[in-house]
C-alpha positions as CSV (number, residue, x, y, z in Angstrom):
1,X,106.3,147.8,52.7
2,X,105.3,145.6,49.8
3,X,106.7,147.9,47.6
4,X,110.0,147.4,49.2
5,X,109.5,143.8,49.2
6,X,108.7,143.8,45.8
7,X,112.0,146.0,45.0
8,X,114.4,143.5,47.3
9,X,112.8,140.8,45.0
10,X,113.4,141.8,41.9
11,X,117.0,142.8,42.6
12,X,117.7,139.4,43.3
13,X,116.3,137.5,40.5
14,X,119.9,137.8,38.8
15,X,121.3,135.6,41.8
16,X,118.9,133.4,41.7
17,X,119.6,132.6,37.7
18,X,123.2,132.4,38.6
19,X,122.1,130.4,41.1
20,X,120.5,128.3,38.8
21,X,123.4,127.9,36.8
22,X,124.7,125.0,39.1
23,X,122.1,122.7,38.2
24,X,122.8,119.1,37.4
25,X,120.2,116.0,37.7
26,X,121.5,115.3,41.2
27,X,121.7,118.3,42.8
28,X,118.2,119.0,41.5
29,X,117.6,115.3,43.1
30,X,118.8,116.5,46.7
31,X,117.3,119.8,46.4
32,X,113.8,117.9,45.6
33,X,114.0,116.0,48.6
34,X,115.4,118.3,51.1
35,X,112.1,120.5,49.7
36,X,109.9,117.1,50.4
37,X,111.0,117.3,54.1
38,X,109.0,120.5,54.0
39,X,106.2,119.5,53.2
40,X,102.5,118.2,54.5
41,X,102.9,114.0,54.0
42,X,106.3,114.6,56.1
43,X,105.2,115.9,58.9
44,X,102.2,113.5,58.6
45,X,104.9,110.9,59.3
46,X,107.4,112.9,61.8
47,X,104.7,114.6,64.4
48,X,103.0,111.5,65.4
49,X,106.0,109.4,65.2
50,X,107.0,112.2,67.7
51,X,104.4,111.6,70.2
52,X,103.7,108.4,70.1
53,X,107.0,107.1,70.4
54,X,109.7,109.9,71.8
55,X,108.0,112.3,73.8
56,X,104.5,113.8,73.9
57,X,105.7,117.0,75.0
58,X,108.0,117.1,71.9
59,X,105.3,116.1,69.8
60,X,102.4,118.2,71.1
61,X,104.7,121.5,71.1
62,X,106.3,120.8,67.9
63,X,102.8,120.3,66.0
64,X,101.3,123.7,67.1
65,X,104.7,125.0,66.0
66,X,104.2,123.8,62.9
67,X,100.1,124.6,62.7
68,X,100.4,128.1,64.0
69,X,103.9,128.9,61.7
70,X,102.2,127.5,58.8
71,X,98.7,129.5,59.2
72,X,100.5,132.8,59.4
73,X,102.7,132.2,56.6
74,X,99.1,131.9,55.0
75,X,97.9,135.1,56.3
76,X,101.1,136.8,55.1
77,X,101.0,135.1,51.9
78,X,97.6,136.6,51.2
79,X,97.7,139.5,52.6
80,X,100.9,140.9,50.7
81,X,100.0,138.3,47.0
82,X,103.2,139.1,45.7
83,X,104.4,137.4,42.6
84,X,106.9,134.0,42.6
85,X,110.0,134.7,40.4
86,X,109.5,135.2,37.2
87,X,109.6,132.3,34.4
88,X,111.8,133.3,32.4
89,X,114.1,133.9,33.1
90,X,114.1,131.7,36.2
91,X,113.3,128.4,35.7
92,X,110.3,126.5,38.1
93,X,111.7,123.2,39.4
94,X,108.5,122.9,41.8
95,X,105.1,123.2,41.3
96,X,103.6,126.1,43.4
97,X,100.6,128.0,43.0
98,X,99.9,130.2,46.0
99,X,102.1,133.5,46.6
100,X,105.5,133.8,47.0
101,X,106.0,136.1,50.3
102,X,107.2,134.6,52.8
103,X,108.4,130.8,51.9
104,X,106.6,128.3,54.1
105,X,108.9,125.5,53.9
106,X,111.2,127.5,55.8
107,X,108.7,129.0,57.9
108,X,108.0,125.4,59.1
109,X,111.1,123.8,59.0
110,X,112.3,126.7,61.7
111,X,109.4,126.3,63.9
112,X,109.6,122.2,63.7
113,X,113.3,121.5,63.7
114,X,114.3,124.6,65.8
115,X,111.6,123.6,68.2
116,X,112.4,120.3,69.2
117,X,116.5,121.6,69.2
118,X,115.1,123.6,71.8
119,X,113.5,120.8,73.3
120,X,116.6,118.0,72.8
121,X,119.2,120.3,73.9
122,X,122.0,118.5,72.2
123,X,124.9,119.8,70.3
124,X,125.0,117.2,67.8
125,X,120.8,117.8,67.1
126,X,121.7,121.6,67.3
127,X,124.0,121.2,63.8
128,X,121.4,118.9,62.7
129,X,118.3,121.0,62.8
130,X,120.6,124.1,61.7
131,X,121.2,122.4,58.3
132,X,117.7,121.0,57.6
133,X,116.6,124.4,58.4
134,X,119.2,126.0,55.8
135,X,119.0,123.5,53.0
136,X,115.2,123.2,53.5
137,X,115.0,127.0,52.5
138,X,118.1,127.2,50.2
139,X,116.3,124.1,48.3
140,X,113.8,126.9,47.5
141,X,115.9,129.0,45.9
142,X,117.4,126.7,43.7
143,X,113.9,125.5,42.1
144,X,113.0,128.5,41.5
145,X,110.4,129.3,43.7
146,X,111.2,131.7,46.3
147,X,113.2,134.8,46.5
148,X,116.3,135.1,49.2
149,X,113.8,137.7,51.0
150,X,110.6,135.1,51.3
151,X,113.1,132.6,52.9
152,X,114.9,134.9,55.3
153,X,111.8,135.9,56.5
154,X,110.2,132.3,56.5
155,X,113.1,131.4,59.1
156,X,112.0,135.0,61.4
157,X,108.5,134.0,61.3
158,X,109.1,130.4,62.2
159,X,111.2,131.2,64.6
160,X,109.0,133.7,66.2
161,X,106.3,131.2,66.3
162,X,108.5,128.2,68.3
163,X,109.3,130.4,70.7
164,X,106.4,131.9,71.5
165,X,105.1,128.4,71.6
166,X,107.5,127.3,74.1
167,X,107.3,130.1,76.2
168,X,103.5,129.9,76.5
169,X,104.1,126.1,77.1
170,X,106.1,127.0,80.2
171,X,103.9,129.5,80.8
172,X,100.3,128.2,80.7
173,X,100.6,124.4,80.7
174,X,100.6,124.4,85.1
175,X,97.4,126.3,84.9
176,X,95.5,124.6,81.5
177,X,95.9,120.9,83.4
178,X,93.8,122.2,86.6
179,X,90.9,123.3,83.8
180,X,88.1,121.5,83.2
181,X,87.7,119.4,80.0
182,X,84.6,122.0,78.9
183,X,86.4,124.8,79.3
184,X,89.9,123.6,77.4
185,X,87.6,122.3,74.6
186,X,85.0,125.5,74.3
187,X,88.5,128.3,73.8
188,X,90.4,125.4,71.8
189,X,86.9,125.6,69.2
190,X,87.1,129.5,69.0
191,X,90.3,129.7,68.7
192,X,89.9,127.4,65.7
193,X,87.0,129.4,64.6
194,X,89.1,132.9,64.3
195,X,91.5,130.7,62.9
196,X,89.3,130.4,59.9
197,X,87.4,133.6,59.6
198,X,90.0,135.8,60.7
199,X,92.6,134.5,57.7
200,X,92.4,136.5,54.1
201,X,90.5,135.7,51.1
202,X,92.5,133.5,48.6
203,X,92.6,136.5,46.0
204,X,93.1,134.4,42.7
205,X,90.9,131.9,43.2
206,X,88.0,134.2,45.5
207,X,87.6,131.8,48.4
208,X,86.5,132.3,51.8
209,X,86.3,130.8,54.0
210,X,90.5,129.5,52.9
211,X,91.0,125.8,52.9
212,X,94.3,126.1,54.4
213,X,92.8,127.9,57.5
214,X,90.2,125.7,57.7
215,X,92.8,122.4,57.5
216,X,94.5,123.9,60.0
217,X,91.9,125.4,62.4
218,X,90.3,121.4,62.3
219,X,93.1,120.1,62.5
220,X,94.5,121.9,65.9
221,X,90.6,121.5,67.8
222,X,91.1,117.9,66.8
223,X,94.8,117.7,68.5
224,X,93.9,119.4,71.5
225,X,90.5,117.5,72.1
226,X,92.7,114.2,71.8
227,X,94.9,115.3,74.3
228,X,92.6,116.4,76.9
229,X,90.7,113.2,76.3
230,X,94.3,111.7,77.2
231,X,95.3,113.8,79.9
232,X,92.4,113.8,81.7
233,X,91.7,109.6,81.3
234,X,93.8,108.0,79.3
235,X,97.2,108.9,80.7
236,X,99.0,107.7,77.5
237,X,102.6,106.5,78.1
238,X,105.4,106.6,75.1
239,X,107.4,103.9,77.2
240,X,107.6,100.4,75.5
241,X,109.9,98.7,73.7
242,X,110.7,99.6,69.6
243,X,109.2,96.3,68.6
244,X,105.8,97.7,70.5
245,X,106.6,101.6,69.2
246,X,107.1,100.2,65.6
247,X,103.2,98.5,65.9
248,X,102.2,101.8,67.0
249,X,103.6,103.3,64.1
250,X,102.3,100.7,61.8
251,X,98.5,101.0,63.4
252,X,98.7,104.8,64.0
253,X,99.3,105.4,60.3
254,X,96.4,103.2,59.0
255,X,94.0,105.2,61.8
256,X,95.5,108.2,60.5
257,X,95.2,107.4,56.7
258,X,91.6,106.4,57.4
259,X,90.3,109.7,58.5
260,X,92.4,111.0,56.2
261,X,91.5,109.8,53.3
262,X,88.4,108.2,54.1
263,X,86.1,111.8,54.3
264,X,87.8,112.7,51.0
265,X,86.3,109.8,49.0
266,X,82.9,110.6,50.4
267,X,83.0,114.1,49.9
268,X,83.5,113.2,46.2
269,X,81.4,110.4,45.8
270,X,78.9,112.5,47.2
271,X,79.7,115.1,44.5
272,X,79.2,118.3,46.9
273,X,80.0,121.3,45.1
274,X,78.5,124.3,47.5
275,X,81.8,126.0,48.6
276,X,80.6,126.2,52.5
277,X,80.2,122.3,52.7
278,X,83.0,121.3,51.4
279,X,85.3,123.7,53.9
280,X,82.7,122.4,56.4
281,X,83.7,118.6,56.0
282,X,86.8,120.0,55.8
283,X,87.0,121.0,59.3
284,X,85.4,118.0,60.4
285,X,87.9,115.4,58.6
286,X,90.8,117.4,60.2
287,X,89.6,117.6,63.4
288,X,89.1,113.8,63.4
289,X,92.8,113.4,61.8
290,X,93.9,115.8,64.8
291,X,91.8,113.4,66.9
292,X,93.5,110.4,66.0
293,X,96.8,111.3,66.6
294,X,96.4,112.7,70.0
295,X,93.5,110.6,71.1
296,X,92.1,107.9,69.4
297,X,95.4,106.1,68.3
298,X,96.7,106.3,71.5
299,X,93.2,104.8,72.7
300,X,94.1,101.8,70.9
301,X,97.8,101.2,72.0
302,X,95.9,100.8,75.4
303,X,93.4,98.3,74.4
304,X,96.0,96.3,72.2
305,X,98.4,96.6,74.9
306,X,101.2,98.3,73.2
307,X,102.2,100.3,76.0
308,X,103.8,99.5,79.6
């Protein structure tokens, strides 16, 4: 299969410098930015927004959308290591480093923006998501980092992913809410843990456990721990009105910054260099970034009073 991969992908480096030959300062401008929406600081911005002000079923199923399509566009990406296009005679617009197969910016943007259509159930959010999703993964085209394959099957995976998502949300949610806490939180930390060990060495630079499992194994345990914390005392409730959602915004962001940045400057002023605790600390600082979205920051809505 990765030979026929590898076949599709080099037959279409031609279209992809043709492709190329369109560029102009503000096209490569848009393309930039519809590539930005793809990426980690935007969804830092959209998710909670999500659930703290819209919906918290939007914003819970949305995240483990996005969490689960991005960790198997990890595994595929190091399972197959295939090459990005080449340069030359393709020029690189955006600086990438892992492998190319499949593209996870439109991977996510399926799972994320094809989700919550799913969820809104308008027409009008329908052509919406439809062209975030398309110029999201044509954006990677045109810089030069992804082949027409990678981002065809970006979109299958990510699809894939939101609806099995949904459907286990349909599914499973009557029956997790009569759990106890114990119970939710012991298979949400093994879960986690398969999420790390389970995902393939990084190849070029020999690491294992992978960062980007561990981020995102953290980083769901911390999400789901929040929310049971909330659904099982806090009872959290996105009604208010914008002048109280925009505080929560404001407050939610600092909370969120200052896990997430806040581990990060003690890891390195702490100058750690053995490989197993930094991915360690790792986990931990995206579990309590997880935490503070679904738990904590809604914690202190309550006691600030910036909900009904």
């Amino acid at each position: 299969m990765i030979d026929w991969i590898w076949t599709i992908d080099q037959a279409s480096v031609p279209f992809l410098v043709w492709l190329q030959g369109f560029q102009n300062d503000g096209l490569t401008a848009a393309m930039r930015f519809f590539s930005y929406l793809g990426t980690e600081y935007f969804y830092l911005l959209l998710l909670p927004f999500l659930y703290w002000t819209i919906s918290k079923r939007w914003g819970i199923l949305v995240t483990f959308s996005l969490v689960f399509s991005t960790y198997l566009m990890g595994v595929f990406k190091w399972t197959f290591n295939l090459p990005r296009p080449p340069s030359p005679p393709v020029e690189k617009l955006w600086h990438e480093t892992s492998p190319s197969f499949f593209s996870g910016h439109a991977a996510t943007a399926m799972a994320v923006w094809g989700a919550l259509a799913t969820l809104i159930r308008r027409t009008w959010f329908w052509a919406l998501a439809a062209a975030l999703i398309f110029f999201i993964g044509f954006s990677r085209l045109y810089l030069g980092v992804h082949y027409p394959a990678d981002v065809i099957a970006g979109w299958l995976a990510g699809g894939l992913v939101a609806w099995a998502v949904l459907t286990g949300d349909a599914r499973l949610a009557p029956k997790l809410q009569a759990w106890p806490s114990l119970k939710i939180l012991l298979i949400a930390f093994f879960v986690s843990l398969l999420m790390v060990f389970l995902h393939p060495r990084l190849i070029q630079e020999n690491q294992w456990p992978a960062p980007n499992a561990v981020q995102l194994g953290g980083l769901m345990f911390g999400i789901v721990a929040g929310l049971v914390w909330d659904v099982k005392s806090l009872h959290f409730q996105v009604q208010g009105s914008w002048g109280q959602k925009a505080l929560r915004m404001l407050l939610g962001l600092v909370v969120i910054l200052f896990f997430y940045l806040g581990p990060k400057l003690i890891i390195d002023a702490m100058n750690v260099t053995s490989y197993p605790v930094v991915q360690s600390m790792r986990f931990v600082r995206y579990t309590l970034v997880g935490f503070a979205v679904s738990g904590l920051a809604p914690w202190l809505f309550q006691r600030l009073r910036l909900t009904v």
